[in-house]
C-alpha positions in Angstrom: 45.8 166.2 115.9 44.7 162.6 116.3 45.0 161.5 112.8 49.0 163.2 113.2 49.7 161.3 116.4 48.7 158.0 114.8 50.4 158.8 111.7 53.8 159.4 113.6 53.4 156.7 116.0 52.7 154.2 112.8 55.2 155.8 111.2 58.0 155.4 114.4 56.4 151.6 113.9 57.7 151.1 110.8 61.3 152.4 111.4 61.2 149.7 114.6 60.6 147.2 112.7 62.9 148.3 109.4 65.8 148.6 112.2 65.1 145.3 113.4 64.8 143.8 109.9 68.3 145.3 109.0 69.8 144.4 112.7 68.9 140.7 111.9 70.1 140.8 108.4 73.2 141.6 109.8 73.3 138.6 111.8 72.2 136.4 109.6 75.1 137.4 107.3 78.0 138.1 109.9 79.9 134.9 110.1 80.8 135.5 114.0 77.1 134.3 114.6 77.1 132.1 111.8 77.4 127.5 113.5 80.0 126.0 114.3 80.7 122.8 112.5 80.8 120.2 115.0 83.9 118.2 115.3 86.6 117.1 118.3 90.0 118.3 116.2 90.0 120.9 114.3 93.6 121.4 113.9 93.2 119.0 110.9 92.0 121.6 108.9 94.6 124.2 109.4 96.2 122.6 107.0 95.7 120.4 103.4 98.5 118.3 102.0 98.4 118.4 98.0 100.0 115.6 96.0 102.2 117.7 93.5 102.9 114.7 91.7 105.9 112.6 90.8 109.4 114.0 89.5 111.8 112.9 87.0 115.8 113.3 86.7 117.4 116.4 87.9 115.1 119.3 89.6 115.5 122.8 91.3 113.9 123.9 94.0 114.0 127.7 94.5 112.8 130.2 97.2 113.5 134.0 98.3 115.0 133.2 101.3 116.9 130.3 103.0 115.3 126.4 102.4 115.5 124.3 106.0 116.3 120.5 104.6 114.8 118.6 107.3 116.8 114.4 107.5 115.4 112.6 109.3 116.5 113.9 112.9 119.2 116.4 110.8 118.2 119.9 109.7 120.4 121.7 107.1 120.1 125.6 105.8 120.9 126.1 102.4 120.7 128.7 100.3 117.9 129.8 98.0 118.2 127.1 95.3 118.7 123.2 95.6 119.6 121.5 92.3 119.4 117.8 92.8 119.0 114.4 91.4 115.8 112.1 93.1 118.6 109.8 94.5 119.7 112.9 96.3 116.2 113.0 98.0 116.4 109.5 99.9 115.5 110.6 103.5 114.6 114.1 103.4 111.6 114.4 104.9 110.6 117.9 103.9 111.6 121.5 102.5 110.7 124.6 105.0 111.3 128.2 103.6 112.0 131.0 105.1 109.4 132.6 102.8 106.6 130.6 102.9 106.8 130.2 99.4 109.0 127.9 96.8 109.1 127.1 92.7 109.5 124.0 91.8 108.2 121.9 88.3 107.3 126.1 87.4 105.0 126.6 89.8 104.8 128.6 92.5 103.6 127.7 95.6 102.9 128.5 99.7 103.6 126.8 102.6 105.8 123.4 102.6 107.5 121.0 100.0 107.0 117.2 102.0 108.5 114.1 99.8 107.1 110.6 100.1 108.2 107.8 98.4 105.3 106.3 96.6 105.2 101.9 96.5 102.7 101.5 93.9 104.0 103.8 91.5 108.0 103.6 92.4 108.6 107.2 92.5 109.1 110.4 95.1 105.9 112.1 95.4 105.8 115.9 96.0 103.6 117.3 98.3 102.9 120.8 99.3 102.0 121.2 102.9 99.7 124.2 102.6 97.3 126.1 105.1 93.7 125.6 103.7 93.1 129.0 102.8 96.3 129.7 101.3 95.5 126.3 99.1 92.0 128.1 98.5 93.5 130.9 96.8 95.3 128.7 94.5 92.1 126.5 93.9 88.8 129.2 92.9 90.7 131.5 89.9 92.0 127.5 88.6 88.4 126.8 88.8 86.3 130.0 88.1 87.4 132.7 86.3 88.6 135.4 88.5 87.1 138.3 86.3 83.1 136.8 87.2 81.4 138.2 90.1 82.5 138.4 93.5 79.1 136.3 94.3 79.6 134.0 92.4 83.5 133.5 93.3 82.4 133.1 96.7 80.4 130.2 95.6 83.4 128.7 94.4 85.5 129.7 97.6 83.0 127.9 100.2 82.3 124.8 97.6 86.1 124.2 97.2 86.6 124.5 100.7 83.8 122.3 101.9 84.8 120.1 99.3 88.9 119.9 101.1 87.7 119.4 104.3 85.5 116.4 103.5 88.5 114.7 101.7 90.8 115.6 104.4 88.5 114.1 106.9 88.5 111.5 104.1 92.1 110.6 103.9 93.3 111.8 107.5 95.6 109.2 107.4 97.1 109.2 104.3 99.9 110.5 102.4 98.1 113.2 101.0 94.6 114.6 100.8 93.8 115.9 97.3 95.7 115.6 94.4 96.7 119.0 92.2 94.4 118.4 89.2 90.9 117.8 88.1 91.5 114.1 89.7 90.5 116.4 92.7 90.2 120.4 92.0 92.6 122.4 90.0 95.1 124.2 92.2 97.8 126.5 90.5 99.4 128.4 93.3 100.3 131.4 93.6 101.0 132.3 90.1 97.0 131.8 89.4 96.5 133.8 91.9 94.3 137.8 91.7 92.9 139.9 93.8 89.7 139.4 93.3 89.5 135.8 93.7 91.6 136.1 96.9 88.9 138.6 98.5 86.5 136.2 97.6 87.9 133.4 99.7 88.9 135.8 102.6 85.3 137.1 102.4 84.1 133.2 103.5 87.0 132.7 105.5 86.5 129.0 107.1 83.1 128.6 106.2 81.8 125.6 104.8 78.6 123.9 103.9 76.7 121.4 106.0 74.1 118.7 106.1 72.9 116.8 109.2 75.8 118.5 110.8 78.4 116.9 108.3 80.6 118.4 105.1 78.6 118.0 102.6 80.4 116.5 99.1 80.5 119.7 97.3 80.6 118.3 93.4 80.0 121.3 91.1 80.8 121.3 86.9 81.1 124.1 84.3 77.4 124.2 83.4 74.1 121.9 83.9 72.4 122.2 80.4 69.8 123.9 82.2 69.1 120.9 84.6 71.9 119.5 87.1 71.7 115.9 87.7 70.7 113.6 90.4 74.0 112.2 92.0 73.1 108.9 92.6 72.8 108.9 88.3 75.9 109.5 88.1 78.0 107.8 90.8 75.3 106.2 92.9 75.4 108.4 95.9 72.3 108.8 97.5 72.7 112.2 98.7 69.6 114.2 99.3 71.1 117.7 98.8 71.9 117.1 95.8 68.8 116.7 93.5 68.1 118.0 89.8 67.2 121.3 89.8 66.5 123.9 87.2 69.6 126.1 86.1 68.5 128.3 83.4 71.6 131.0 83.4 73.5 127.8 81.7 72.6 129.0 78.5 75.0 131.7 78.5 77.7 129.2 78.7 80.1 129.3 75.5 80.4 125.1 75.9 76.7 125.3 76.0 76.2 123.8 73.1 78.6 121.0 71.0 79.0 118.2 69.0 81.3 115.4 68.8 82.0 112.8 65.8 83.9 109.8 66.5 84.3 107.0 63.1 82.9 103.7 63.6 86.0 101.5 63.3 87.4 103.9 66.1 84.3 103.4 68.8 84.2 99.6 67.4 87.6 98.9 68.8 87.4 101.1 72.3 84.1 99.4 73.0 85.3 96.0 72.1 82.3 95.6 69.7 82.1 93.0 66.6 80.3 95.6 64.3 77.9 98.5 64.9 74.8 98.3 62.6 72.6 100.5 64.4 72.9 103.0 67.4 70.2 104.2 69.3 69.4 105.4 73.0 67.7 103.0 75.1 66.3 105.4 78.2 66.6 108.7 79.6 66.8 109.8 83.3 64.7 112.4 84.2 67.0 115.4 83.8 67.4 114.4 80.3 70.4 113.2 80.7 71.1 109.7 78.2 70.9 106.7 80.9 71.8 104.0 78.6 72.9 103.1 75.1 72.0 100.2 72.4 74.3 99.6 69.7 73.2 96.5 67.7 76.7 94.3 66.8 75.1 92.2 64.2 71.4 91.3 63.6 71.8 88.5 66.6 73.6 90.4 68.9 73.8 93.9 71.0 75.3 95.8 73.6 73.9 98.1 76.0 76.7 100.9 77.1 76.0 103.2 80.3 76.0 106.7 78.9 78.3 107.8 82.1 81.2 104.5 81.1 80.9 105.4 77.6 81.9 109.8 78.1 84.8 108.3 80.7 85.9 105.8 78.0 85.9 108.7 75.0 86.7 111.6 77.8 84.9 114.4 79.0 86.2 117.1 77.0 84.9 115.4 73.5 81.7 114.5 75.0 81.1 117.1 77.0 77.7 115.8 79.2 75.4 113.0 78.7 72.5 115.4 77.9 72.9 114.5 74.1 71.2 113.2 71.0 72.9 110.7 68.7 72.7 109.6 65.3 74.8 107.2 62.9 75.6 108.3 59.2 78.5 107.3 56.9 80.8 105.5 58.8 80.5 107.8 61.8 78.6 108.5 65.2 77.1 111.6 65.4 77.0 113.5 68.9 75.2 117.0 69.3 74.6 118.0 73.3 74.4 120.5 75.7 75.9 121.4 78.9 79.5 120.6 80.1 80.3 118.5 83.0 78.8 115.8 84.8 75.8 117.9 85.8 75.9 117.4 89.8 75.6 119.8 92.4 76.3 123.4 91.5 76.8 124.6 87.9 80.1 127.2 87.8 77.8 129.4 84.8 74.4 128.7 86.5 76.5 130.6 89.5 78.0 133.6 87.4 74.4 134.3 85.6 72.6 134.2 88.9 75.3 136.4 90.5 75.2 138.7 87.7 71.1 139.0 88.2 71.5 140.3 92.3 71.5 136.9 93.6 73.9 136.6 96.9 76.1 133.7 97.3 73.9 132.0 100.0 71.1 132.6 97.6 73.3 130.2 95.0 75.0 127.8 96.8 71.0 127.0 98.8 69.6 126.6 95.1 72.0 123.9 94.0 72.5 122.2 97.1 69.0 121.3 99.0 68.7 121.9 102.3 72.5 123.0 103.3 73.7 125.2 106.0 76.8 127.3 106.5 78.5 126.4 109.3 82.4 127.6 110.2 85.0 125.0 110.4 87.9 126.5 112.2 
């Protein structure tokens, strides 16, 4: 009778503390408990303003409903299409639709349509007015493919969003915050929009990822090579959640593997050289990753060449990475890598594969950026 008692009071034990386990798991992942990121306006990120770009000749801009045309101090309703000429756009300030949504340039997109006129480059500049997570859903199925794992598309969600609030904060007082391409990150409206991606970012709904209390710069690439980089190898930013760590699930990547040729009359004239007689790599970071390269000009003379200079000068789709060997054989240099991207912070197919093996989002974004929190910014 002993022995029973013990066993059903060790027994009632473990279901206390299994109930308790579970009870703080919940917490821990139920964002209404989850920080607050610190900061005395956070009206600034209800909203993101995306440069669109510049316009030429005669546009149309269309919407389901009526289009507010907001002059200066003067408002006019139109109908659902405006056909005009950019001389026609001198003084309007901005487009509101009764929808919430407008076309223009073929794409599809939420919120507001704002035109500035741009000095430097002498033309009318675009920009959608957009709340941040109606931008989001625009942003992760441009950057991820919406068909991967919801775990892994959450990744994307909080990484894109952490990375708009930090260049919002950025360029609070500029014209615009991000631009619409990879000058920033992708965002294709709502035409690239899907159901699962959208889930996704309402799943992480304002959250964000923090160090020391501060947006953390949230640079992710399609996949590492099996090793992301340091960033300060890249763009000399010291920043100490984002070290080189192992990414193995890279290997599943299509771009995992390449190779790039390029003649040598061609990289003689983009790299201002007098000859090339030899090519060879000087040193290596750590990662793997090519730090430097030697191409001897004649037999008195050389050049050294950054590996990171020398992909921006060919571009980053021939030469996918700097994690690459090199060779030089008739009349042309030989590239054979791995990895795509410049190898910092998270790595888009490190994500998927970990995702795909029962690893949670936190689990993922903590891997590829040290020492981060979640914290919610609105």
């Amino acid at each position: 009778m002993l022995r029973k008692l013990n066993y059903l009071n060790q027994n009632m034990i473990f279901k206390s503390i299994k109930i308790i386990f579970l009870i703080l798991l919940f917490l821990y992942n139920c964002s209404i408990f989850q920080k607050k990121y610190q900061t005395n306006n956070r009206e600034i990120f209800q909203y993101i303003k995306v440069n669109l770009g510049a316009l030429e000749e005669i546009n149309e801009i269309k919407s389901n409903g009526t289009i507010l045309i907001k002059v200066s101090s003067d408002e006019k309703k139109i109908s659902n299409s405006f056909k005009f000429k950019l001389s026609d756009v001198k003084g309007v300030e901005k487009f509101i639709f009764e929808s919430n949504q407008f076309e223009i340039k073929s794409g599809v997109f939420r919120g507001e349509l704002e035109i500035k006129f741009d000095l430097k480059q002498n033309k009318f500049l675009f920009i959608n007015k957009v709340p941040l997570e109606d931008y989001l859903y625009g942003v992760v199925p441009s950057e991820m493919p919406a068909s991967w794992n919801i775990e892994a598309l959450k990744t994307q969600a909080i990484a894109a969003r952490t990375y708009a609030v930090a260049y919002i904060q950025k360029n609070i007082n500029d014209t615009y915050h991000v631009e619409a391409t990879v000058q920033s990150q992708v965002y294709g409206g709502v035409k690239k929009e899907t159901k699962n991606s959208n889930l996704a970012v309402d799943q992480t709904k304002s959250e964000i990822l923090v160090f020391a209390e501060k947006p953390i710069q949230a640079f992710y690439h399609s996949n590492s090579g099996g090793k992301t980089e340091l960033a300060e190898n890249v763009w000399s930013l010291g920043l100490p959640y984002l070290k080189s760590v192992e990414s193995s699930f890279c290997e599943k990547a299509p771009n995992y593997n390449w190779e790039f040729k390029i003649a040598k009359s061609e990289l003689i004239e983009k790299l201002g050289l007098k000859d090339i007689l030899e090519i060879s790599i000087l040193d290596y970071f750590l990662s793997g990753r090519v730090k430097t390269i030697h191409f001897q000009e004649t037999e008195d003379s050389f050049k050294n060449v950054i590996a990171v200079d020398l992909r921006k000068l060919i571009g980053g789709v021939k030469i996918k990475s700097t994690f690459f060997e090199v060779k030089f054989e008739d009349g042309f240099i030989y590239f054979s890598g791995k990895g795509f991207g410049h190898g910092v912070g998270m790595s888009q197919w490190g994500a998927k594969g970990m995702a795909d093996a029962g690893k949670t989002h936190k689990e993922i974004l903590f891997h590829y950026y040290i020492g981060t929190e979640l914290a919610r910014v609105y």
